[in-house]
C-alpha positions as CSV (number, residue, x, y, z in Angstrom):
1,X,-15.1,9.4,-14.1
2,X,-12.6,11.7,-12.8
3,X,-10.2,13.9,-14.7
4,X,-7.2,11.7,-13.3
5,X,-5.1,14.6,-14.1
6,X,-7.1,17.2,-12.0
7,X,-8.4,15.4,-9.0
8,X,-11.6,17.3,-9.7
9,X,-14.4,14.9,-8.2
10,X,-13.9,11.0,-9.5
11,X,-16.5,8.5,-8.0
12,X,-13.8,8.4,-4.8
13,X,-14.6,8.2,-1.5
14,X,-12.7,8.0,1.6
15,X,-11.6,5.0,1.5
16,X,-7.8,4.1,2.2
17,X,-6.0,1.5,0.3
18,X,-6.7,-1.5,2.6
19,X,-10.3,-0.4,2.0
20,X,-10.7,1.2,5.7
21,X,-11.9,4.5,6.3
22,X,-9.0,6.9,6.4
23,X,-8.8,8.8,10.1
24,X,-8.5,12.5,9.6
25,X,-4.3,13.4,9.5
26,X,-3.5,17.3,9.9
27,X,-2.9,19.3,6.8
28,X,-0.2,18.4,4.6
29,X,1.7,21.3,3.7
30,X,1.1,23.5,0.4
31,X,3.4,23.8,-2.3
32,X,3.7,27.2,-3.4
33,X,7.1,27.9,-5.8
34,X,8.8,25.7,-7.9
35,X,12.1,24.9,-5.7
36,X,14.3,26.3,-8.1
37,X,12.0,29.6,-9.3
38,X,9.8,29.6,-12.3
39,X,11.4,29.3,-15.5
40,X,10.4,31.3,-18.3
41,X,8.2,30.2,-21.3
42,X,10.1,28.6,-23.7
43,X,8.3,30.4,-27.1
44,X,11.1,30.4,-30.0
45,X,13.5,28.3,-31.9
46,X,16.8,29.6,-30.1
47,X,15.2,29.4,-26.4
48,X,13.8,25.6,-27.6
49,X,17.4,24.6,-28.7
50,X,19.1,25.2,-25.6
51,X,16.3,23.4,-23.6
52,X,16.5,20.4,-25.5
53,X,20.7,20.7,-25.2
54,X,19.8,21.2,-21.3
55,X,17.7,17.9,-21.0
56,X,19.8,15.6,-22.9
57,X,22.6,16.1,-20.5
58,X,20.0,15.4,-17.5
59,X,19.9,12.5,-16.0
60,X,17.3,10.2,-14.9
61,X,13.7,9.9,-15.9
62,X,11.7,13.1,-16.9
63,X,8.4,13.8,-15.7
64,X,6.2,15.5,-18.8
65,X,2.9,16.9,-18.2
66,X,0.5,18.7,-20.9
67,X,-2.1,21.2,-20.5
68,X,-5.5,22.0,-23.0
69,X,-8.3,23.8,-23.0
70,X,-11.3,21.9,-22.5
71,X,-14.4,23.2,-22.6
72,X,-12.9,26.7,-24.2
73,X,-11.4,25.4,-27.5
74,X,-12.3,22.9,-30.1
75,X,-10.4,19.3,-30.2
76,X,-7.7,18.4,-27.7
77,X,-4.6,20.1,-28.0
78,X,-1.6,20.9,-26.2
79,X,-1.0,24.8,-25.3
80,X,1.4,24.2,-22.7
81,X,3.8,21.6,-22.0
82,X,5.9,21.2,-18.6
83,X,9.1,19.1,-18.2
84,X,11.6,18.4,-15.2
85,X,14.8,16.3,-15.2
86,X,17.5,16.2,-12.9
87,X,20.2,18.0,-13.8
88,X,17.9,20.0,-16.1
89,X,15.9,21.4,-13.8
90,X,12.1,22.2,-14.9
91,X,10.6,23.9,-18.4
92,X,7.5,25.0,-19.5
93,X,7.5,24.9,-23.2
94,X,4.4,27.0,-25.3
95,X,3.6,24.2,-28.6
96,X,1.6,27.1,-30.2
97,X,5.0,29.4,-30.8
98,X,7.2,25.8,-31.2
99,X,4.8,23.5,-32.6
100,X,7.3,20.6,-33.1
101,X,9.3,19.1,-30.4
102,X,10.8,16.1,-32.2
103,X,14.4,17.5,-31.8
104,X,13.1,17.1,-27.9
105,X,11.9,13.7,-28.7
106,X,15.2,12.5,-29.8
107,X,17.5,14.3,-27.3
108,X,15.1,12.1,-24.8
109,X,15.1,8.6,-26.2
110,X,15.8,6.1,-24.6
111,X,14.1,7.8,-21.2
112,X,11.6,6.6,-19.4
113,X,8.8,9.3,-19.4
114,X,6.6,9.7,-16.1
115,X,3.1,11.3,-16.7
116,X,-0.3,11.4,-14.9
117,X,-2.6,9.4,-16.8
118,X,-1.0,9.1,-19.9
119,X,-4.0,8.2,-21.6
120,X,-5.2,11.9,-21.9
121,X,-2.0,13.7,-23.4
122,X,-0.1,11.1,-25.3
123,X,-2.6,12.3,-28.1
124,X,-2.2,15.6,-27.9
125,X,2.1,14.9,-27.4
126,X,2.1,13.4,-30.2
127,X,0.7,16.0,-32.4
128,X,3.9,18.0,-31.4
129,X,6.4,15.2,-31.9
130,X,6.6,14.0,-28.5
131,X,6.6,10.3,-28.6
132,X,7.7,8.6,-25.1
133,X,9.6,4.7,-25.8
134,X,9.4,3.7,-22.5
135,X,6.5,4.9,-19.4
136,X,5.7,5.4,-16.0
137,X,1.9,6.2,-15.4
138,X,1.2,7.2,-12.1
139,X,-2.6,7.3,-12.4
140,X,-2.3,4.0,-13.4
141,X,0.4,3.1,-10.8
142,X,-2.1,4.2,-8.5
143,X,-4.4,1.9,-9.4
144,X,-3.1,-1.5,-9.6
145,X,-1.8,-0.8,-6.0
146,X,-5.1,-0.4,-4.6
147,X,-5.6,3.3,-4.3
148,X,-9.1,4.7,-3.8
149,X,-8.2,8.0,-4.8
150,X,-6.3,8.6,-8.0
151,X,-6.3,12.4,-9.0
152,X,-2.8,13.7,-9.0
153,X,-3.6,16.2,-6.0
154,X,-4.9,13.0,-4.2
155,X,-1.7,10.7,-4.8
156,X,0.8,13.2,-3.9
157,X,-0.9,14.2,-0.5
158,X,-1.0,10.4,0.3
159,X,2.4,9.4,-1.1
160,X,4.3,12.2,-0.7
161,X,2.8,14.3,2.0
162,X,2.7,17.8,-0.1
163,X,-0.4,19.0,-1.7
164,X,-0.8,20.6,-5.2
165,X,-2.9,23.6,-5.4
166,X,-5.6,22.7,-8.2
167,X,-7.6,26.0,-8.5
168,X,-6.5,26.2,-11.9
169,X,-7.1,22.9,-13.2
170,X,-10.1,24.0,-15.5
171,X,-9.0,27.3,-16.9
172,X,-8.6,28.5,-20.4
173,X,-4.9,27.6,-21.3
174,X,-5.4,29.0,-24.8
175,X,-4.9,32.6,-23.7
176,X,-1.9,34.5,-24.0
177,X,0.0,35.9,-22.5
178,X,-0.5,33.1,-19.4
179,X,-0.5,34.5,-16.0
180,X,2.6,33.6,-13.6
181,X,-0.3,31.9,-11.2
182,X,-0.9,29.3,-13.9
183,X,2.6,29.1,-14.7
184,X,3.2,28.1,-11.2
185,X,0.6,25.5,-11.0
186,X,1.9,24.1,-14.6
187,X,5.6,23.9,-13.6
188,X,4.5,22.7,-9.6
189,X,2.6,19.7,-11.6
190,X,6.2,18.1,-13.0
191,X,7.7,19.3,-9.7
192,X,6.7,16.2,-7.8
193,X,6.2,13.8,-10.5
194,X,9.6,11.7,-10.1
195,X,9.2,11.4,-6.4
196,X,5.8,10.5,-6.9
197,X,6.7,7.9,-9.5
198,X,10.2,6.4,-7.3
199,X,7.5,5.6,-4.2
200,X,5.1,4.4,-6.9
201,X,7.8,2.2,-8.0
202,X,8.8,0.7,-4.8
203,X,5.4,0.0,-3.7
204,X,5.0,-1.7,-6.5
205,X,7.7,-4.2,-6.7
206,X,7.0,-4.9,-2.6
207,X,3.9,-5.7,-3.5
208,X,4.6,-8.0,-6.5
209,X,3.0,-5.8,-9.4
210,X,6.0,-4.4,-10.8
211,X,6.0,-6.6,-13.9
212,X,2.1,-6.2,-14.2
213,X,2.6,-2.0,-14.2
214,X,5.5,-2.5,-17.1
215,X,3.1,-4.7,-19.5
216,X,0.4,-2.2,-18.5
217,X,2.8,0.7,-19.5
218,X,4.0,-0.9,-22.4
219,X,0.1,-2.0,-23.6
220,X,-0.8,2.0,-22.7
221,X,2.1,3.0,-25.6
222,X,1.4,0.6,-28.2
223,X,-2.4,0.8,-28.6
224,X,-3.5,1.6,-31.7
225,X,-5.6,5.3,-31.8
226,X,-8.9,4.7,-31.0
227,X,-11.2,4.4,-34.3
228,X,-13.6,7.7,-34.2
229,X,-16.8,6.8,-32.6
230,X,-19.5,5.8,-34.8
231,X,-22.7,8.0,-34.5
232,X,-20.8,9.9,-31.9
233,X,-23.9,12.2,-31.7
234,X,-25.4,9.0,-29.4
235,X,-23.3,10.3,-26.8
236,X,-25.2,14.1,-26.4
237,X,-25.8,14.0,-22.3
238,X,-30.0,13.5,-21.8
239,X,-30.4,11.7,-25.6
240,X,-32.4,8.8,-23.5
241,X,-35.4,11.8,-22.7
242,X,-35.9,11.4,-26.8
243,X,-38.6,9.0,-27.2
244,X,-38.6,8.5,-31.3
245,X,-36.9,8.1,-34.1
246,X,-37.9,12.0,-35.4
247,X,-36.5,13.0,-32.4
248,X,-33.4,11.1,-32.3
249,X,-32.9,12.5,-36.0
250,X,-33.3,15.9,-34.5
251,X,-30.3,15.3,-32.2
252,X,-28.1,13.7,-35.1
253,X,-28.9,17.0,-37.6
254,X,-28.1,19.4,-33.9
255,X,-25.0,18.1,-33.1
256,X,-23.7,17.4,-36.9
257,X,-24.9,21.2,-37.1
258,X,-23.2,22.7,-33.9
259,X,-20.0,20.4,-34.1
260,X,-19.0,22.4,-37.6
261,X,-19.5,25.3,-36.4
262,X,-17.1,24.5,-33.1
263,X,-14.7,23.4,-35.5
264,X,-14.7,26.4,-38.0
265,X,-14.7,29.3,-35.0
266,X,-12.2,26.7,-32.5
267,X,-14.7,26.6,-30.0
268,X,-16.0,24.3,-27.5
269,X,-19.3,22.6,-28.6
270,X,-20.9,22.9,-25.6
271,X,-19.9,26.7,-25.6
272,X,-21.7,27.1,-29.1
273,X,-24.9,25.4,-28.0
274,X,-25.3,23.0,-24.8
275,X,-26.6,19.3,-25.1
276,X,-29.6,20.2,-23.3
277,X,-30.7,22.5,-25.5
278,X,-30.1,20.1,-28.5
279,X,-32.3,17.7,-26.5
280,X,-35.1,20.5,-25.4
281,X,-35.6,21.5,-29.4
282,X,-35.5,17.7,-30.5
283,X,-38.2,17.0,-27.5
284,X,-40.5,20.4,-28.6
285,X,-39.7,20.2,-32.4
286,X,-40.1,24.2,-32.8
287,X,-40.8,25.2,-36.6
288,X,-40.2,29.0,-36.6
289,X,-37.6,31.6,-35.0
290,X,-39.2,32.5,-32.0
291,X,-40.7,29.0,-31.1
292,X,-36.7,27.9,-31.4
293,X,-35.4,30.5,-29.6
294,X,-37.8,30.5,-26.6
295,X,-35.8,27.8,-25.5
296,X,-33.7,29.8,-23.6
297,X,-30.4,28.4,-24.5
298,X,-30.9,29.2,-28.3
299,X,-31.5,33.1,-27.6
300,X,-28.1,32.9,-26.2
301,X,-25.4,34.8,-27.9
302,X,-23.6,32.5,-30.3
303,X,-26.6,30.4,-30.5
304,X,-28.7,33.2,-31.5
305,X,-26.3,34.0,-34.8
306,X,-27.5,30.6,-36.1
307,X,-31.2,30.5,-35.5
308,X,-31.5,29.7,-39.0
309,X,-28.8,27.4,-39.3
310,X,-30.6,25.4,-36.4
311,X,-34.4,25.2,-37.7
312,X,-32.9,24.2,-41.6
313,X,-31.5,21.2,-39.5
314,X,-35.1,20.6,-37.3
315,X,-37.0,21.1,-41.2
316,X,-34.9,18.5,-42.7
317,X,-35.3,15.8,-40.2
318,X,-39.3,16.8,-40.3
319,X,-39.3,16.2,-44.6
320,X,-37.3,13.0,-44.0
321,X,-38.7,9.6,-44.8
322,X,-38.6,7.1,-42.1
323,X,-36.0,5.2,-43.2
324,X,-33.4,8.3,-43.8
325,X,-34.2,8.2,-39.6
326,X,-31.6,7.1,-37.3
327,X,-32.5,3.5,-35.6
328,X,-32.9,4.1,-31.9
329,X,-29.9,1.8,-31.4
330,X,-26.5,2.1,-32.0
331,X,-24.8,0.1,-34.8
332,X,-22.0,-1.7,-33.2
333,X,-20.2,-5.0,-33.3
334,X,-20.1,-5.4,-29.8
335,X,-23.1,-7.3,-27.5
336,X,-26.3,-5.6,-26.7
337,X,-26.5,-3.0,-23.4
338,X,-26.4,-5.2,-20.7
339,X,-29.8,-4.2,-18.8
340,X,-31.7,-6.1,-21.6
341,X,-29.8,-9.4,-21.6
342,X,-32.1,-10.8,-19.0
343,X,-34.7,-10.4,-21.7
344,X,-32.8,-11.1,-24.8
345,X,-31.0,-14.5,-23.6
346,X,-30.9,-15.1,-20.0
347,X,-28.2,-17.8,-19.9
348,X,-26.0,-15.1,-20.9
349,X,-27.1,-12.8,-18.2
350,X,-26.4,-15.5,-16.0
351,X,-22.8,-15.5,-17.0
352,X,-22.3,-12.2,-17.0
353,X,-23.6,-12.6,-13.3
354,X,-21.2,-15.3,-12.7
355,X,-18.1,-14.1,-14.2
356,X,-18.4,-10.4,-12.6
357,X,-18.9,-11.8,-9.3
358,X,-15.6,-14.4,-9.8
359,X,-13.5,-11.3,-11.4
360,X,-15.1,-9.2,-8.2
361,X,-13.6,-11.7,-6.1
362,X,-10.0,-12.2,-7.5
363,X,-9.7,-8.5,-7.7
364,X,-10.6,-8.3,-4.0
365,X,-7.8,-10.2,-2.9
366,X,-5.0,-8.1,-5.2
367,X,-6.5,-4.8,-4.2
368,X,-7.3,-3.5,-7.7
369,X,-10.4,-1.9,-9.0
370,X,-12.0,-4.4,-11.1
371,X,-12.1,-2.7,-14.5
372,X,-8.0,-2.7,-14.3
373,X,-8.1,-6.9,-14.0
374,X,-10.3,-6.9,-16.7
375,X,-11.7,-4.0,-19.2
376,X,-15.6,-4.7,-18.7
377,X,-15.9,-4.9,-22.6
378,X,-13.6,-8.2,-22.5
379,X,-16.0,-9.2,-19.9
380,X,-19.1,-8.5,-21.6
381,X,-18.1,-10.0,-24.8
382,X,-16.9,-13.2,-23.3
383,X,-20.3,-13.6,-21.4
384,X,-22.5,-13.0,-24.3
385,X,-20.2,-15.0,-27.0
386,X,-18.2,-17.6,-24.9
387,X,-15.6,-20.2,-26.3
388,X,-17.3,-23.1,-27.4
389,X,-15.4,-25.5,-25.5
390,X,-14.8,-23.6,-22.0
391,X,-11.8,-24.6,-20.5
392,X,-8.8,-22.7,-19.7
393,X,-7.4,-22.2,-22.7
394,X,-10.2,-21.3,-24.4
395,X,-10.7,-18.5,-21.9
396,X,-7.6,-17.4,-22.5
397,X,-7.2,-17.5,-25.8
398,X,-10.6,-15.2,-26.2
399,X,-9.6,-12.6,-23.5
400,X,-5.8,-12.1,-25.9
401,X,-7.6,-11.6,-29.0
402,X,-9.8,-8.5,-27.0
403,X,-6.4,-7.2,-25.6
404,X,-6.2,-8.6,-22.5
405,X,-2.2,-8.7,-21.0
406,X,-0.7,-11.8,-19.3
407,X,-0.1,-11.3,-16.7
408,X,-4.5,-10.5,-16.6
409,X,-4.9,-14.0,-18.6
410,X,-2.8,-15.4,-16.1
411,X,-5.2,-14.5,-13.0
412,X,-8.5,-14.9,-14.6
413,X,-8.4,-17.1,-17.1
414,X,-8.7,-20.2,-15.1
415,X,-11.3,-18.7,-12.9
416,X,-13.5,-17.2,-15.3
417,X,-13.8,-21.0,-16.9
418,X,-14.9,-21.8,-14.0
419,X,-17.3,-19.5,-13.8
420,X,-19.0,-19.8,-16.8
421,X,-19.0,-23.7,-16.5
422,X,-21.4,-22.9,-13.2
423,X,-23.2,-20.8,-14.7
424,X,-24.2,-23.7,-17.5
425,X,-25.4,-25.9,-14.8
């Protein structure tokens, strides 16, 4: 999936939001300055004080935006944060030099908070004491309404009719000092936000999802962290090209290996070693120096410092009994993968069938992407474990307890008895 944030390349496609092709409209025009000039990094206690005096006389809601480093530093934190509120006019705050913006938090509550899909900087707000009571998501705005294309750039183009330079969406946000280029992209991000979000809004309520989008806001805030992955190693990109158990404990020892090491230098892991080289070694098995570092990725700066920190992880897994060996599924508490229920217990394929094509249907007619009526886990776990009794109630009663919202009971729950009653014969 897409970055939301970015508008980097999301499985979109040029689709409008009554699912016709869009005709080609001329160039919107670019956005280039921040309309009332870039404002200067706030980066000490005295400059934080009088933006926090500055947006608690604002009015209005304020539009917050955050900014990591992915794929340059270790973990998921903040180095910049961008704010803009009427009568404030816009900041660009640096969370390294003022690590804690509670005294923000509470000159701000009480307002509602607009971000871009929240989901990916509440965490890393939070870590500095920014703690939004009450949001507007756009991202997710976006896509109850229908909209094919969700990335920030894309929603403001087709909202507003401006588009956002994203050239800098992927760049290193850790350094310092940060040039005035990114500064202007960071501050033209919160520029638009509240006019994005009062169109938002409007559509909404025309279209009669304006109470849906507040439960969804509200269910986005209240969710409990989620609980760290287990075996999170499962999830190194190729793992499926590792055909046995030796291999698989290869990957585990690899990535338990390289993700310390990120940790202790504040690196990306996939800048300390990639996942295709943590495959290669646990497909080839190399037992000495040069065998490792022949795979080309090992020989590779970094990498190369800990050739011997890499084969003592390859040795142990090849002195470990079988059943110190990782199984070559995952532990879970959830049904199996889906492309071996037709094996496992077809009846339950056949309501997975017959549930995705009713939920297909209903979202149809609201114009929503399926997987916002319904998370496909709730899905999967009602088809493999369904309510004894199937009626309505029942339904219902099992999509709440896997955190379904009402007003998503209320359209499916009905339905989806149905469904699963057909699919019994």
């Amino acid at each position: 999936m897409l970055n939301s944030k970015t508008g980097t390349p999301d499985p979109e496609n040029s689709r409008g939001q009554d699912g016709g092709r869009e005709e080609a409209e001329p160039e919107a025009p670019l956005l280039r300055e921040p309309r009332d000039g870039l404002p200067p990094v706030v980066a000490d206690s005295a400059h934080l004080a009088r933006v926090v005096e500055e947006f608690a006389a604002g009015t209005g809601p304020v539009a917050v935006d955050a900014e990591r480093a992915s794929g340059y530093r270790y973990g998921q934190r903040a180095y910049l944060v961008q704010l803009r509120r009427a009568e404030a006019g816009s900041a660009l705050i640096d969370p390294i030099a003022c690590p804690d913006l509670s005294g923000l938090d509470s000159a701000l509550a009480g307002t509602e908070t607009v971000l871009h899909a929240a989901h990916q900087d509440l965490p890393c707000l939070t870590e500095i004491g920014l703690r939004p009571a009450e949001l507007f998501d756009t991202e997710l705005a976006g896509r109850l309404l229908g909209y094919q294309r969700v990335g920030l750039g894309s929603m403001v183009e087709r909202v507003l009719g401006l588009r956002l330079a994203k050239e800098h969406s992927a760049v290193d946000w850790s350094v310092r000092p940060l040039p005035e280029d990114w500064l202007t992209y960071a501050a033209l991000d919160v520029e638009v936000l509240v006019d994005l979000r009062d169109t938002l809004r409007a559509e909404l309520e025309e279209a009669g999802k304006l109470e849906w989008a507040r439960e969804e806001f509200a269910w986005v805030l209240q969710a409990p962290p989620k609980e760290p992955r287990t075996d999170p190693w499962r999830r190194t990109s190729g793992i499926h090209r590792v055909r046995n158990q030796r291999g698989l404990g290869v990957v585990r020892e690899l990535w338990t290996e390289r993700d310390r090491v990120a940790r202790e230098r504040d690196i990306s892991p996939g800048r300390v070693l990639p996942d295709a080289a943590i495959v290669e070694a646990a497909t080839a098995m190399p037992a000495t120096a040069p065998e490792l570092t022949a795979i080309k990725p090992f020989s590779v700066r970094l990498a190369r410092r800990y050739v011997p920190t890499w084969l003592k992880a390859i040795n142990r897994v090849r002195a470990m009994p079988a059943a110190e060996l990782p199984q070559p599924s995952a532990p879970g508490d959830g049904p199996p993968a889906t492309n071996r229920w037709a094996d496992r217990d077809p009846a339950a394929a056949r309501r997975l069938e017959a549930v995705r094509a009713e939920l297909s249907a209903v979202a149809e007619r609201i114009t929503m992407p399926t997987e916002n009526l319904l998370q496909p886990d709730t899905v999967r776990r009602l088809a493999w474990s369904p309510p004894q009794s199937v009626e309505a109630d029942s339904v219902a009663e099992h999509l709440r307890e896997h955190h379904a919202r009402d007003w998503q009971v209320a359209l499916t729950a009905e339905q989806l008895a149905e469904a699963l009653r057909r699919a019994a014969g």
